[in-house]
C-alpha positions in Angstrom: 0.0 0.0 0.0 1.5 3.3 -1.1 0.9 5.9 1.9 1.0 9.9 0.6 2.6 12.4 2.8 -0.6 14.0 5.2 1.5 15.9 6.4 -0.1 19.9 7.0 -2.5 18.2 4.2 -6.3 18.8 3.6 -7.4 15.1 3.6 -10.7 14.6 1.8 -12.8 11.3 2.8 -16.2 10.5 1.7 -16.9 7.6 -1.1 -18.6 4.5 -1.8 -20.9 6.3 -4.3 -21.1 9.4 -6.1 -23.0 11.0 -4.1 -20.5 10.8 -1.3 -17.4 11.5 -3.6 -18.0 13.9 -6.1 -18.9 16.4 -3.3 -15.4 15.6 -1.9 -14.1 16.2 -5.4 -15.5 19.7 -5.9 -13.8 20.8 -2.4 -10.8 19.3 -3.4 -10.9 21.2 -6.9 -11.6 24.4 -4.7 -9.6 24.0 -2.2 -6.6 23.6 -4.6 -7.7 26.6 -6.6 -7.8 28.8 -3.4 -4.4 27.6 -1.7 -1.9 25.7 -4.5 0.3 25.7 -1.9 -1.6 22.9 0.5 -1.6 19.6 -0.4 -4.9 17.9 -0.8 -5.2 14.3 -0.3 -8.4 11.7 -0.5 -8.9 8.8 1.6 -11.6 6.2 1.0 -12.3 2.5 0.0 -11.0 0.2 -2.1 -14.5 -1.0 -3.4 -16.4 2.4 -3.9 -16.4 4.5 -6.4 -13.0 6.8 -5.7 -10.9 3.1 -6.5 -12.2 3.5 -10.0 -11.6 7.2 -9.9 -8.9 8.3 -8.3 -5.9 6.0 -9.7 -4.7 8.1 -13.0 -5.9 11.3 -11.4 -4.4 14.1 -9.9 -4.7 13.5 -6.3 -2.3 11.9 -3.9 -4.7 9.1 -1.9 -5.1 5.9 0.3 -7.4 3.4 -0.4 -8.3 1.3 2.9 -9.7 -2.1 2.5 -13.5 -0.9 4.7 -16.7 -1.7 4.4 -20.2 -0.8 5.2 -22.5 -2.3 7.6 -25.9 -1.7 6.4 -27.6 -5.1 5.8 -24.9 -7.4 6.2 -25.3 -10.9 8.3 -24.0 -10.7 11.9 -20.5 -12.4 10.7 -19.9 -9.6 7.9 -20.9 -6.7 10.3 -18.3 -8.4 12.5 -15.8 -8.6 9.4 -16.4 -5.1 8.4 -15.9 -4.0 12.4 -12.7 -5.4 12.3 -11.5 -4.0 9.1 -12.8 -0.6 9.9 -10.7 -0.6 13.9 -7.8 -1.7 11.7 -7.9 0.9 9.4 -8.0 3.5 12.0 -5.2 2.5 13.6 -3.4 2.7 10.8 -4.1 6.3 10.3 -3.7 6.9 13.4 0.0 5.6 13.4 0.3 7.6 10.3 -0.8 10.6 11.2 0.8 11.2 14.9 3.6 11.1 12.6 2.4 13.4 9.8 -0.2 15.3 11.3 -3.1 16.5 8.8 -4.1 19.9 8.5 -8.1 19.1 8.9 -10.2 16.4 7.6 -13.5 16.8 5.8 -15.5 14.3 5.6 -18.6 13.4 2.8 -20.0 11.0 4.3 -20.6 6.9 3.1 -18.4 4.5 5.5 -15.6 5.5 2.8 -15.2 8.1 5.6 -15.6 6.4 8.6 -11.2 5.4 9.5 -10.2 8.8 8.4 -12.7 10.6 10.7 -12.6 8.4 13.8 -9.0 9.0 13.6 -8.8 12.8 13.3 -11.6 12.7 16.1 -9.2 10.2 18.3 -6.1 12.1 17.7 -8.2 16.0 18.4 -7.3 17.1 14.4 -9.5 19.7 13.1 -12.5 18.0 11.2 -15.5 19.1 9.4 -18.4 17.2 7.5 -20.5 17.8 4.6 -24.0 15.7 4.6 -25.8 16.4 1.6 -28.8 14.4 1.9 -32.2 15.4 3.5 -31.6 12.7 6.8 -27.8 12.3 7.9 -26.2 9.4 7.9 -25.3 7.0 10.1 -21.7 8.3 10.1 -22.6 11.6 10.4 -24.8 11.7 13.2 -22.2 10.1 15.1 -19.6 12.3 14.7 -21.3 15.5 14.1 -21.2 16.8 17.9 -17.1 17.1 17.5 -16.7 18.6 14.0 -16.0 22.1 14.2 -19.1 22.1 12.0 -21.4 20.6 9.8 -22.2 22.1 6.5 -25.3 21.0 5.5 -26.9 20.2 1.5 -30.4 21.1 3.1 -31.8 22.8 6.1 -33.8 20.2 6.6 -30.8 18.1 7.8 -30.1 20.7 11.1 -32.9 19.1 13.0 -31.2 15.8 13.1 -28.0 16.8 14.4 -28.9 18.4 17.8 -25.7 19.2 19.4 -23.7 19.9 16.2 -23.0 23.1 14.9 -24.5 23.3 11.7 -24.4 25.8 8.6 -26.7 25.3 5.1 -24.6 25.7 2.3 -26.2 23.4 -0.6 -24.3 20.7 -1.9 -20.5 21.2 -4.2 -20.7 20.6 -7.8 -17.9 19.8 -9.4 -16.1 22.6 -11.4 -18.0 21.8 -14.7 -20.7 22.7 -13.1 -19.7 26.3 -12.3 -20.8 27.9 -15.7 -23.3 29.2 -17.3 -25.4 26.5 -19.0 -27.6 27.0 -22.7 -30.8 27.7 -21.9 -32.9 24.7 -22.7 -35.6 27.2 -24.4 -33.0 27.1 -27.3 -33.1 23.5 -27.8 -33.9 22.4 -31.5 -34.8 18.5 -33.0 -33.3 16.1 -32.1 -34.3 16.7 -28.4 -32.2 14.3 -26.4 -33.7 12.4 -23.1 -30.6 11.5 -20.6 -31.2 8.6 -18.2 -28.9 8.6 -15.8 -29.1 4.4 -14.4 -25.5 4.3 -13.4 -25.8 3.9 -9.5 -25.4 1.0 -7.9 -29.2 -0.1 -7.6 -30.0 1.4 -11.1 -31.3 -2.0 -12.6 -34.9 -1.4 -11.8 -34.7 1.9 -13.4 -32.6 0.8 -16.6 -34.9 -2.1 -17.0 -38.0 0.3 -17.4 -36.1 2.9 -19.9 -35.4 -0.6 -21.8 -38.7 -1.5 -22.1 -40.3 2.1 -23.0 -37.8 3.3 -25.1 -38.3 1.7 -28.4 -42.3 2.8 -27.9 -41.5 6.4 -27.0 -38.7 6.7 -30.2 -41.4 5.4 -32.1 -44.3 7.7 -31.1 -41.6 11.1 -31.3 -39.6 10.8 -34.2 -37.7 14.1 -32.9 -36.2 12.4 -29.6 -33.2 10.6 -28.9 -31.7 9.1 -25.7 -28.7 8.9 -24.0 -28.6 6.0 -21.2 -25.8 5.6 -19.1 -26.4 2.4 -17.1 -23.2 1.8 -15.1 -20.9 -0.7 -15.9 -22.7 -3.9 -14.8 -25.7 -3.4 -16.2 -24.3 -2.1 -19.4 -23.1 -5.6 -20.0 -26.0 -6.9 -18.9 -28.0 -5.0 -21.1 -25.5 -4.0 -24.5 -26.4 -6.7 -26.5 -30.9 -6.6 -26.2 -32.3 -5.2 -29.1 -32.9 -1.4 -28.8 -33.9 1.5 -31.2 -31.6 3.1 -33.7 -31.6 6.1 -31.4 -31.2 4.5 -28.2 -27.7 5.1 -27.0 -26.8 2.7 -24.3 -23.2 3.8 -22.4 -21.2 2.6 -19.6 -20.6 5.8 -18.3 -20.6 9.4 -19.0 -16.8 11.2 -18.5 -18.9 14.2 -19.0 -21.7 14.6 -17.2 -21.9 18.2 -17.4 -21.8 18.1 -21.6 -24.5 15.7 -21.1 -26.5 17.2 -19.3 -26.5 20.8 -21.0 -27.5 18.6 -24.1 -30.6 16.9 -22.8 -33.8 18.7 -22.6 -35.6 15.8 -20.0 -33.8 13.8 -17.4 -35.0 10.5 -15.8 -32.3 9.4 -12.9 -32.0 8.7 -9.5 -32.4 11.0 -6.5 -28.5 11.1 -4.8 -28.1 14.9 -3.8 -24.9 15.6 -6.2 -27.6 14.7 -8.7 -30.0 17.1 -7.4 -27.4 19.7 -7.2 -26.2 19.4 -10.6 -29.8 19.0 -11.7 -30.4 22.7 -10.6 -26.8 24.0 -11.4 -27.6 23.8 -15.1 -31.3 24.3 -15.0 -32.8 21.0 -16.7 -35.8 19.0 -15.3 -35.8 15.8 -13.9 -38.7 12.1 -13.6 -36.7 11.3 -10.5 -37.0 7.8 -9.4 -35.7 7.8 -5.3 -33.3 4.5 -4.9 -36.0 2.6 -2.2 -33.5 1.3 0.0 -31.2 4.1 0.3 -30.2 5.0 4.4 -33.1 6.5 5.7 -34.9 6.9 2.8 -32.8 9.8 2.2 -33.5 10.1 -1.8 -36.7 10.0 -1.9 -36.1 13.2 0.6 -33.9 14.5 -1.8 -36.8 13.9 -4.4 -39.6 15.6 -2.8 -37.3 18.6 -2.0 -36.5 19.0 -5.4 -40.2 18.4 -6.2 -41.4 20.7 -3.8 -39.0 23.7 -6.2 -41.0 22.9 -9.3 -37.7 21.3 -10.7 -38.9 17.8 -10.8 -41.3 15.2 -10.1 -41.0 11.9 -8.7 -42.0 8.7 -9.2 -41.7 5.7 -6.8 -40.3 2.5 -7.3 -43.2 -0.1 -7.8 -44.3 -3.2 -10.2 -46.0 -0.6 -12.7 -42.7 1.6 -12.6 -42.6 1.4 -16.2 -45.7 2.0 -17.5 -45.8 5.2 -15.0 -42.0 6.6 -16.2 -43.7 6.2 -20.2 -46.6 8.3 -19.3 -44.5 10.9 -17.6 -42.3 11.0 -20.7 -44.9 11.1 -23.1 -46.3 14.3 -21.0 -43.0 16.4 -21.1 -41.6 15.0 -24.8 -44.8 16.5 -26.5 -45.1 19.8 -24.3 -41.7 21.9 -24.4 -43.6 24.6 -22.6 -43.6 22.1 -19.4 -39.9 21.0 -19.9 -38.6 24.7 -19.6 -41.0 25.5 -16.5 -39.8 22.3 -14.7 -36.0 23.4 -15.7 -36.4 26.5 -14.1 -33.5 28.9 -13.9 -30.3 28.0 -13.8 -29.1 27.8 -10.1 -25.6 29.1 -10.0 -24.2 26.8 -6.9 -21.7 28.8 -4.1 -21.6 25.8 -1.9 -17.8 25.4 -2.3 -17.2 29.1 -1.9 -19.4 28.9 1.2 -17.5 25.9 3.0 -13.8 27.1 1.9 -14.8 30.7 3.5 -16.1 29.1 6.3 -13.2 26.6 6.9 -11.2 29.3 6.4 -11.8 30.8 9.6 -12.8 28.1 11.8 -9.8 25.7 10.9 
């Protein structure tokens, strides 16, 4: 295992899904933009999402063989137990020797070694929870962070005890421009599904099975389906529609989503975020199981904007995601009202400022 030097770094931990990283990515991409000097350096799982992304980029990290406890047997919560005291005593050994600046934290149990240490050894550490309900994680910690910026007001009521501050939820750089509106879109509109989560098949499985009739019955549409890397295998060789794009994944997400002029995804927060960042609408389809039911949450609050609407996960899930997309592909009057404005996001401005002069 190659260690990077924390020492007077700004560790970033948070993973297991995007939701949890890409947050931790836009602070790092701001953080580094506001003081080149400071090192920045991620720490998070071997199995989430950051061991896909971070090897071949730009930032100095350690990947610690953790996992979650959520729904596992009584032998695997014991397992990950054990992995998880391990891993933060290694930090800890690590960093009484090279002491970190301060820790922020994302949230997922990508996050959990990197933040019991810094809380063991008394180093400055702050969290981000972008979700409607905190996780597990989160609520633990919370009452020694020096504070808690929060994706949503709504989340300050579960952390009593913890000093809290709403800033909305990071987007990654790409997101930090000014998007075309989507009243200038012209044939061929383009609907994105975004299935790539883990726990997308229920959705992709739908978009398979309505998207040949909806191509069919709006000669002017296209779409653009990323379904994640699994299912795309699963799924790449099933007969499909001339324009029915299936993809792995999306490098761009940004590109693709200025592009589209409907959405259908999942409800993680970055999601949300982005969602509003560049102004496009959303059929948002809340993962069921997620912690605390926190998407659907995210969902609602997006809903309750006029930026979305959602639609539960159920037997007829299909059948209802057509009718919703046979409603907004023939009326571009209710795509731009549910796009609203673009949303320019200051959430990384916000936390650096604030980290700034608590840290």
């Amino acid at each position: 295992m190659s260690m990077p030097d924390f020492a007077q770094s700004l560790v970033l931990t948070g993973g297991g899904t995007g939701g949890h990283f890409f947050p931790a990515v836009a602070l790092a991409e701001g953080a580094h933009a506001r003081w080149p000097e400071r090192k920045v350096v991620f720490v998070g799982a071997q199995r989430g999402i950051e061991a896909r992304r971070l090897p071949g980029g730009p930032w100095p990290h350690l990947l610690l063989d953790v996992e979650g406890f959520l729904g596992r047997s009584p032998f695997r919560a014991a397992r990950s137990a054990w992995k998880l005291w391990r891993a933060v005593g290694l930090l800890k050994r690590q960093w009484r020797e090279q002491r970190p600046w301060v820790v922020i934290g994302t949230g997922g149990y990508a996050a959990a070694p990197a933040l019991l240490a810094a809380r063991s050894l008394e180093i400055p550490f702050f969290l981000h929870e972008s979700n409607a309900a905190p996780g597990a994680l989160v609520k633990l910690v919370a009452p020694k962070a020096r504070r808690v910026w929060c994706g949503m007001e709504a989340v300050r009521g579960h952390l009593a005890g913890a000093d809290c501050l709403a800033v909305g939820t990071p987007v990654r750089t790409a997101f930090l421009r000014d998007f075309r509106p989507l009243a200038e879109h012209r044939p061929p509109f383009r609907l994105l599904v975004l299935g790539g989560s883990g726990g997308a098949r229920a959705l992709n499985e739908s978009l398979m099975a309505i998207a040949s009739p909806l191509l069919e019955a709006f000669p002017d549409w296209e779409i653009l389906h990323q379904a994640g890397a699994g299912d795309f295998e699963r799924l790449k060789d099933r007969p499909r529609h001339a324009r029915h794009t299936l993809v792995p994944f999306l490098e761009r997400v940004d590109e693709a989503m200025e592009a589209a002029s409907l959405l259908v995804s999942r409800a993680g927060a970055s999601t949300c975020a982005e969602l509003k960042a560049a102004g496009r609408g959303a059929i948002l389809v809340p993962l069921p199981t997620s912690a605390g039911g926190h998407q659907l949450m995210n969902a609602r609050a997006l809903a309750a904007e006029g930026r979305a609407v959602v639609e539960t996960q159920g037997e007829d899930l299909a059948d209802r995601l057509e009718a919703r997309c046979r409603g907004f592909m023939a009326d571009a009057a209710a795509r731009i009202r549910l796009g609203g404005d673009p949303e320019p996001n200051r959430s990384v401005e916000a936390c650096l400022e604030d980290l700034a002069r608590l840290a």
